[in-house]
C-alpha positions in Angstrom: 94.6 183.8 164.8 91.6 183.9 162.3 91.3 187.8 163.2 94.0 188.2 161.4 95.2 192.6 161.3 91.7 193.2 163.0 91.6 193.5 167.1 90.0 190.2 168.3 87.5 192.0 170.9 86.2 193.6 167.3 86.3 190.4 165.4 82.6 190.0 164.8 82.9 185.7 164.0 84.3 185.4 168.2 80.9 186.4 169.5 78.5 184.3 170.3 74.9 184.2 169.5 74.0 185.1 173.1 76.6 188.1 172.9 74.7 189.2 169.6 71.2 188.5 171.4 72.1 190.8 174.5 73.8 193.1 172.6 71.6 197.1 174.5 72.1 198.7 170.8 72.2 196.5 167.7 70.7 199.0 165.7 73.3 201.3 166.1 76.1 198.7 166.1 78.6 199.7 163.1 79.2 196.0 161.6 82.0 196.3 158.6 82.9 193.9 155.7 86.0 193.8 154.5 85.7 193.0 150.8 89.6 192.5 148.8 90.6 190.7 145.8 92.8 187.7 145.3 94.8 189.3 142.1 97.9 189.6 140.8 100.7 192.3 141.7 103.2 192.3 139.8 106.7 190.2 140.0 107.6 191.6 143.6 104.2 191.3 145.6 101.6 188.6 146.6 98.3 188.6 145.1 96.9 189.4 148.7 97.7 192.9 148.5 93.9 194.4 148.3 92.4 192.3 151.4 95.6 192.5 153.1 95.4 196.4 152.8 91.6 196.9 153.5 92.3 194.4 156.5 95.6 196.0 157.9 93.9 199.5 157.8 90.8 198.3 159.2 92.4 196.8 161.9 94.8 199.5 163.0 91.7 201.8 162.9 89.6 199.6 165.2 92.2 200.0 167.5 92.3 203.3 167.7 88.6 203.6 167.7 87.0 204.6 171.0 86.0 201.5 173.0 82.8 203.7 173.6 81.7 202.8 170.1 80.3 199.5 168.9 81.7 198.5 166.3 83.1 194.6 164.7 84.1 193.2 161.5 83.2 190.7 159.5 85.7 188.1 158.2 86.6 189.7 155.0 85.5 188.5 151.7 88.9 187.8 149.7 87.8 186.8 146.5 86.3 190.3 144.2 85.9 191.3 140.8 88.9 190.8 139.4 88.5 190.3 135.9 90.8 193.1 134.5 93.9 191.3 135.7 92.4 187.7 134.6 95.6 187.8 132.0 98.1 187.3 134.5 98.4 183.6 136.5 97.1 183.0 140.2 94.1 186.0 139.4 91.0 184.4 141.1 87.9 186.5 139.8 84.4 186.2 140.7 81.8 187.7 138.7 79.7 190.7 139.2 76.4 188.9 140.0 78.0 186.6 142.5 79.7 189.1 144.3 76.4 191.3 144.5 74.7 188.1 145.4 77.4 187.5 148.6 76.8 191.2 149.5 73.0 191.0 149.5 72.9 187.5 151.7 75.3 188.7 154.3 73.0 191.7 154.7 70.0 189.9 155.0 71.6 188.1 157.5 72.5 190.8 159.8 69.7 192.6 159.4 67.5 189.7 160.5 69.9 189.7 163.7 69.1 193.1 164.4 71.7 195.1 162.9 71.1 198.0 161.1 74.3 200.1 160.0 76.4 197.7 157.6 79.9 198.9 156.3 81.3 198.1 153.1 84.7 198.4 153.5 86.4 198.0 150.2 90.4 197.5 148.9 90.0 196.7 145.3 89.5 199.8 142.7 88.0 197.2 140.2 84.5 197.0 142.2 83.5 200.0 143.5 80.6 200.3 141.1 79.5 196.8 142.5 79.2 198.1 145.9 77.6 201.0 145.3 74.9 199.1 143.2 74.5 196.7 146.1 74.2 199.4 148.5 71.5 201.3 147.2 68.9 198.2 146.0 69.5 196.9 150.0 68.2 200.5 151.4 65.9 200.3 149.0 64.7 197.0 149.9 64.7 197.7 153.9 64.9 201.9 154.1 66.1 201.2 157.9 68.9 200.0 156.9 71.9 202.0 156.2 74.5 201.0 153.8 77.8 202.4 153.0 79.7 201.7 150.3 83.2 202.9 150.8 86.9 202.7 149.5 89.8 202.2 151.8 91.5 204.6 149.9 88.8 207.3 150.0 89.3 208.9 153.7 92.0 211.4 154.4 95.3 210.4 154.2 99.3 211.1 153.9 99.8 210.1 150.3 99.9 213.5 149.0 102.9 214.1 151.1 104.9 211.0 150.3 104.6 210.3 146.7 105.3 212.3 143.4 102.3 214.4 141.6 103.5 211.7 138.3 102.7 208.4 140.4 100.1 209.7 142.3 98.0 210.3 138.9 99.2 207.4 136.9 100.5 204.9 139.5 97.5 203.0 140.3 98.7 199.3 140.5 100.9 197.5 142.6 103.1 200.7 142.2 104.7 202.9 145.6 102.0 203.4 147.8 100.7 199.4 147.2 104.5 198.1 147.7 104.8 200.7 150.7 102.1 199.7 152.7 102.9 196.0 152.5 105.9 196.6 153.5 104.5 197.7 156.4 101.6 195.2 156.6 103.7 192.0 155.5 107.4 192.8 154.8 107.7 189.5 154.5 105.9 188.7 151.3 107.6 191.6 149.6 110.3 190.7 147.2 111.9 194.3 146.2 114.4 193.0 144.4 111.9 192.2 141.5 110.1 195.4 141.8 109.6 197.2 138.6 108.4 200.7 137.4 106.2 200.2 134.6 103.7 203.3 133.5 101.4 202.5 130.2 101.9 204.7 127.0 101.4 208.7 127.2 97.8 208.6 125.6 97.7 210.7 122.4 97.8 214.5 122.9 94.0 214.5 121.3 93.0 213.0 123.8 92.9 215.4 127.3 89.6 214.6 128.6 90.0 210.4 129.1 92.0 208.7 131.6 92.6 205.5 133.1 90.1 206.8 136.0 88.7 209.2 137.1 85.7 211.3 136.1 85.3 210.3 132.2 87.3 206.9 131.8 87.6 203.9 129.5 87.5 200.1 130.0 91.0 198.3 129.8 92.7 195.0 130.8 95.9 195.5 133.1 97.8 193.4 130.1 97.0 195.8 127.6 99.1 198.5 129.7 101.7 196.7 131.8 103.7 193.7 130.5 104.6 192.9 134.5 101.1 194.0 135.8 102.6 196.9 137.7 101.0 200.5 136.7 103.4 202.4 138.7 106.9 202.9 140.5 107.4 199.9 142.7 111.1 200.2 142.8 111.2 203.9 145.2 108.6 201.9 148.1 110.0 202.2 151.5 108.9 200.5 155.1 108.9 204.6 156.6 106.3 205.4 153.6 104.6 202.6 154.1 104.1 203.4 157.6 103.3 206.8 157.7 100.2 205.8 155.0 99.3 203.4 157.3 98.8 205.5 159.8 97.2 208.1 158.3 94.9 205.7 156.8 93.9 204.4 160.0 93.3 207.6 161.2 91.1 208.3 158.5 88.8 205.4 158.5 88.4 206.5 162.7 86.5 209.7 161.8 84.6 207.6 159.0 83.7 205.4 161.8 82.9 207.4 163.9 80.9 210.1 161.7 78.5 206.4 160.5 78.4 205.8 164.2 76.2 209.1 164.9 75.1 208.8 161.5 71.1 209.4 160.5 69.3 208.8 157.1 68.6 212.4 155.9 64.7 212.8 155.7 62.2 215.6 153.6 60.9 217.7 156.0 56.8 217.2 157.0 
């Protein structure tokens, strides 16, 4: 079972070299790497949570996928940046470099096999910027090859619907739609009756324009806001929610997947 959530006929680490060798459109082959976090998650849920959500959506979505389209994943990279929650025990962080370092090499790799269309299929809000960076210096580097460096939360999806305006703006750690989904991916590692709701301080009224994130934020530690390591409402997560964001998740990353499919680099005209 080392596929894991994902579909093994799109598990990319089953195939062997021949497979990859005879392969009619490698170029065009959509190969994705899951990247997570190991991390804590507050008192009620394991420090999986990020890989096990960019996994369990990948997955369902690769399922859905049409078999028309090629299109595997790579075992996922569990360990990320993670150095925000380094306060709180079990937190395994690598740094920025190394991670950008992993990123680069497994590129190289598949484009020397002929691959040429590379997701970078993210569950961890504490690297994005990472990604991104490692994204554009690899096009840069080999302008054939096409990088995308995307968050599993980013596509369309049902949370909107499900949660409330408060924790959909300020719960943004191990809060509903986290404890939800896992209760959908793993309701077995989900201990609920240890689930919190924990929200940091109302910043001062001076200050409108800066937030947690978003479009002008500020650099914190999770233990300077959350005593539990929760930033959210943990205690209102349900299996049906959790479900229902699954899904809609899934459904999501299949348009994604399929737009990168037909994708083409944008060029200046002659």
């Amino acid at each position: 079972m080392m596929h894991g959530f994902i579909p093994p006929n799109r598990f990319f680490a089953y195939l062997t070299w021949q497979e990859i060798e005879q392969m009619p459109d490698r170029a065009n082959t959509v190969i994705i790497q899951p990247i997570g976090a190991v991390e804590q998650h507050g008192p009620h849920l394991p420090l999986i949570v990020d890989s096990a959500i960019a996994t369990g959506v990948l997955g369902q979505a690769l399922e859905q996928l049409d078999a028309a389209i090629p299109a595997y994943a790579l075992p996922p990279l569990y360990y990320g940046k993670s150095n925000e929650h380094i306060h709180f025990s079990g937190t395994v962080t690598i740094s920025a470099t190394t991670l950008l370092s992993l990123i680069q090499e497994i590129a190289h790799s598949l484009y020397r096999a002929g691959f040429r269309k590379l997701v970078l299929l993210n569950g961890h809000g504490g690297q994005p910027q990472v990604l991104e960076i490692a994204a554009r210096d690899l096009h840069q580097a080999q302008p054939d090859l096409l990088v995308f460096p995307l968050f599993v939360w980013k596509v369309p999806h049902s949370a909107a619907e499900l949660l409330t305006p408060y924790e959909l703006e300020r719960g943004i750690h191990a809060g509903d739609a986290e404890t939800s989904l896992l209760l959908s991916l793993l309701p077995g590692q989900v201990k609920m009756a240890q689930a919190v709701c924990e929200y940091p301080a109302q910043q001062s009224k001076a200050q409108t324009l800066l937030s947690l994130e978003g479009q002008l934020p500020f650099a914190w530690t999770t233990d300077e806001l959350s005593q539990t390591g929760v930033i959210g409402d943990a205690t209102v997560a349900t299996k049906e929610k959790g479900d229902r964001l699954l899904n809609s998740l899934a459904q999501g990353w299949v348009q994604v997947l399929e737009e990168i499919y037909h994708f083409t680099q944008p060029q200046t005209k002659p």
